[in-house]
Legacy VTK file of the C-alpha trace (Angstrom):
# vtk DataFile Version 3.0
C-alpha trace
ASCII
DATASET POLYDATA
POINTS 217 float
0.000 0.000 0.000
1.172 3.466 -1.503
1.488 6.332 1.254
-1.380 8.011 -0.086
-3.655 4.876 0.095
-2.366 4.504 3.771
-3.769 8.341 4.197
-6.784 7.696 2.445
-7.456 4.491 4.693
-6.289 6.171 8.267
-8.820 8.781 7.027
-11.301 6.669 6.817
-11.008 4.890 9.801
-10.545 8.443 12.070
-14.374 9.670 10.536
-15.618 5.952 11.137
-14.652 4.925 14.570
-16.034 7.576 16.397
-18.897 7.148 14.391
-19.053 3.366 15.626
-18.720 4.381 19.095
-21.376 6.795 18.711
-23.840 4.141 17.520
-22.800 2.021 20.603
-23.169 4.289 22.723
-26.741 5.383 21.321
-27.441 2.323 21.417
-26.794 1.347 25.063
-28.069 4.610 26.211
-31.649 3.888 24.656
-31.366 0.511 26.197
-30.795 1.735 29.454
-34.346 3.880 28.854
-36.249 0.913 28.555
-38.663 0.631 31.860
-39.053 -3.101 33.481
-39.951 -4.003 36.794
-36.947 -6.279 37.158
-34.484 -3.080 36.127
-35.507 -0.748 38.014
-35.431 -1.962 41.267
-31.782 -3.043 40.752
-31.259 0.265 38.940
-29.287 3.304 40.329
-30.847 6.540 40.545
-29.162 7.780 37.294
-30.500 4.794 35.644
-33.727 5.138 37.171
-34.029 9.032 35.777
-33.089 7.255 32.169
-36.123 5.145 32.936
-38.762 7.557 34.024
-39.908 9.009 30.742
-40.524 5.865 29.571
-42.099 4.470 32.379
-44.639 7.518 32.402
-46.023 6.519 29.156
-46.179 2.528 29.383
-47.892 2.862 32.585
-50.903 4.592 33.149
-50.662 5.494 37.206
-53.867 7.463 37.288
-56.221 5.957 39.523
-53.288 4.074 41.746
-53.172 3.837 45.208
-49.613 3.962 46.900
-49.534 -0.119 47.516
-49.994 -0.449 43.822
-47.351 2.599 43.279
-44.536 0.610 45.690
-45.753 -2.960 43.586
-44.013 -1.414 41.018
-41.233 0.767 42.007
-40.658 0.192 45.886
-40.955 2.162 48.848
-41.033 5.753 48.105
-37.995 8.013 49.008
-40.846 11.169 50.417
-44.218 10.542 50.905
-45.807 14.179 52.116
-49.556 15.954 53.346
-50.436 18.080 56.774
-53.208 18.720 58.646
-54.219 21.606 60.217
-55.249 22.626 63.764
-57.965 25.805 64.251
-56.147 28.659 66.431
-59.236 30.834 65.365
-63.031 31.098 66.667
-63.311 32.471 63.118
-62.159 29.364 61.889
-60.147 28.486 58.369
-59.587 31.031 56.042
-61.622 31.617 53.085
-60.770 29.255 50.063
-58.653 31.440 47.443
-56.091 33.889 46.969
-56.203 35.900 50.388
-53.885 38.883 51.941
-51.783 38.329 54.853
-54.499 40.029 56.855
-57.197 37.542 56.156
-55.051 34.764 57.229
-53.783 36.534 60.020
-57.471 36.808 61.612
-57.744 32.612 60.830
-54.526 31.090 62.070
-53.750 27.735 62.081
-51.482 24.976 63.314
-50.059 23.004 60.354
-48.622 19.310 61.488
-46.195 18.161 58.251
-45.854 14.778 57.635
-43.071 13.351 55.517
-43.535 9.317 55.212
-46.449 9.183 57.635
-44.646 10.899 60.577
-44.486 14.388 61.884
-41.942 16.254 60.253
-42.648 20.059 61.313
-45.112 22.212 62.885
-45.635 25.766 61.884
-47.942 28.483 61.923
-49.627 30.831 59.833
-46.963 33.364 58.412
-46.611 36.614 60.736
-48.935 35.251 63.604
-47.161 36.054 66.795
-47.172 33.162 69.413
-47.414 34.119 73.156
-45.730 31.684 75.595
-47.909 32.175 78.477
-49.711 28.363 78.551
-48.021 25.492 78.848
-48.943 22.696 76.352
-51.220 19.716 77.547
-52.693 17.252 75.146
-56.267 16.677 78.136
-56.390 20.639 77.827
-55.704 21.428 74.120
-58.334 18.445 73.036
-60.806 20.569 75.216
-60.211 24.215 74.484
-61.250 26.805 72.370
-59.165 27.402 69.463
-57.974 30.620 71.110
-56.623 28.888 73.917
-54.611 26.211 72.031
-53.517 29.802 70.050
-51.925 30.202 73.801
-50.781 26.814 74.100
-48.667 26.090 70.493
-45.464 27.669 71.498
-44.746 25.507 74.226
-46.215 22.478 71.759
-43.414 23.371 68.973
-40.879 24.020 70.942
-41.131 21.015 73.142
-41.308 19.104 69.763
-43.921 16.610 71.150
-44.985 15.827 67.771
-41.595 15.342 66.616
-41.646 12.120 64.436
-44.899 10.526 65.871
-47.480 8.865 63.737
-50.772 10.253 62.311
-52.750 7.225 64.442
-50.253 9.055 67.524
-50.558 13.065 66.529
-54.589 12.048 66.313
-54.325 10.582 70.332
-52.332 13.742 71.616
-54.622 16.507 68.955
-57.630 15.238 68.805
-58.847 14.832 64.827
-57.451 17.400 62.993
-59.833 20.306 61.743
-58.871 20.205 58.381
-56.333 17.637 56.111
-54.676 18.120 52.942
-56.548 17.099 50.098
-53.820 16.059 48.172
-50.169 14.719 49.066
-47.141 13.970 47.326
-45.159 10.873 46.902
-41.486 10.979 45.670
-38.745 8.766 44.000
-35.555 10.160 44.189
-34.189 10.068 40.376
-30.811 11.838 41.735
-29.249 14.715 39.607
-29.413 16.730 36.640
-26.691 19.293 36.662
-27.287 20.909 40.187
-31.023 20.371 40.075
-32.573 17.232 42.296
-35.115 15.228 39.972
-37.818 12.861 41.355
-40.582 11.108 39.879
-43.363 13.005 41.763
-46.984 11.460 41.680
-50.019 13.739 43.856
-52.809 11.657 45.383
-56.193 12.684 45.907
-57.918 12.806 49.335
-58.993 9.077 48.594
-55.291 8.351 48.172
-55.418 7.917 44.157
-53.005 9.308 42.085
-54.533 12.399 40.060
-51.440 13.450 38.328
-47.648 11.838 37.352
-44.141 13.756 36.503
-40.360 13.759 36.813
-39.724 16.989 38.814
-36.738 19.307 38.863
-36.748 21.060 41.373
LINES 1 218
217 0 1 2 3 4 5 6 7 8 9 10 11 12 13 14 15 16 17 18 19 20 21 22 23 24 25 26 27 28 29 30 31 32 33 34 35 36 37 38 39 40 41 42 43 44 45 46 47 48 49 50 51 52 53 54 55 56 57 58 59 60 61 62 63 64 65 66 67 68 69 70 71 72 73 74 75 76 77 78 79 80 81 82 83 84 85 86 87 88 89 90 91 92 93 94 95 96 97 98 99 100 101 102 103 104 105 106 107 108 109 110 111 112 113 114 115 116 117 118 119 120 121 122 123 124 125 126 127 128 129 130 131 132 133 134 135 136 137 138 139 140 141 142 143 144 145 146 147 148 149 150 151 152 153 154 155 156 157 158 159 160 161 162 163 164 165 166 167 168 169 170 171 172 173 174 175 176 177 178 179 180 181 182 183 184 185 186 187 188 189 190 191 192 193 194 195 196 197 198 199 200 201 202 203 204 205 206 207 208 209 210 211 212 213 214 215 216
């Protein structure tokens, strides 16, 4: 082979591998997009955000309760909803947009739960707690909202809540005034530049999913 031919062949071969590796790659990467069962619980969480696209349209989730949800894809990494306690004779505020004002003249205690256990308590934004009642659970299931107004200080920062169950929060509260009507539960698909991404579905009060999508947030 003439030097030119070698130049000619080297050529070649320089705009053709890459191009092979390309394919491969391609190739593997649509592979690893492919949604099973079987793959994704053995999958990472990169894998698992290759997988979630595809997932969302093989499997219709509306309709699902969270057993059927973890059937597929496991235990989810967040599951989250609140309820809310009445610090108001006026009660809840009105449904809608509202000013700060409105609220402030309906404040409420909101228990978060993350999994099915309390994560925090907070209050309305702006409503100024006193710290003159200590908390009891016989006294707060009996009093006017006003008075457990008196009494949430010392219940957040005691943190008696802290981590309990809803069955548990429900012995020491009482049954909450009002709870969320939807919640969110959360699959940790890891990454995307600096961005967390889950695979976020929202549950109706019935505990049906309503709505399904990967989430940066």
């Amino acid at each position: 082979m003439n030097m030119s031919s070698r130049r000619i062949a080297i050529s070649t071969l320089a705009l053709c591998v890459p191009n092979m590796i390309f394919v491969l790659a391609c190739g593997g990467l649509l592979a690893n997009r492919t949604f099973s069962v079987a793959r994704w619980k053995t999958a990472s969480k990169d894998e698992r955000r290759l997988m979630a696209d595809d997932f969302l349209r093989k499997v219709d989730t509306m309709g699902m309760t969270v057993d059927e949800l973890k059937r597929l894809l496991g235990n989810p990494d967040f599951e989250q909803d609140f309820w809310s306690y009445n610090l108001s004779v006026e009660g809840a505020a009105p449904a809608g947009p509202q000013n700060i004002d409105v609220f402030l003249d309906h404040p409420q205690l909101y228990v978060q739960f993350r999994e099915g256990r309390v994560e925090t308590l907070s209050v309305t934004d702006g409503l100024d707690l006193s710290t003159d009642l200590t908390f009891s659970a016989a006294v707060w299931r009996q009093s006017k909202p006003a008075d457990r107004l008196r009494m949430t200080a010392s219940l957040m920062s005691d943190e008696v809540l802290k981590g309990l169950s809803k069955q548990e929060v429900e012995q020491i509260l009482g049954v909450a005034d009002s709870k969320s009507e939807s919640r969110e539960v959360e699959y940790d698909l890891g990454y995307r530049m600096i961005d967390l991404v889950t695979l976020t579905f929202t549950l109706d009060a019935a505990g049906e999913v309503v709505s399904a999508k990967v989430v940066e947030h």
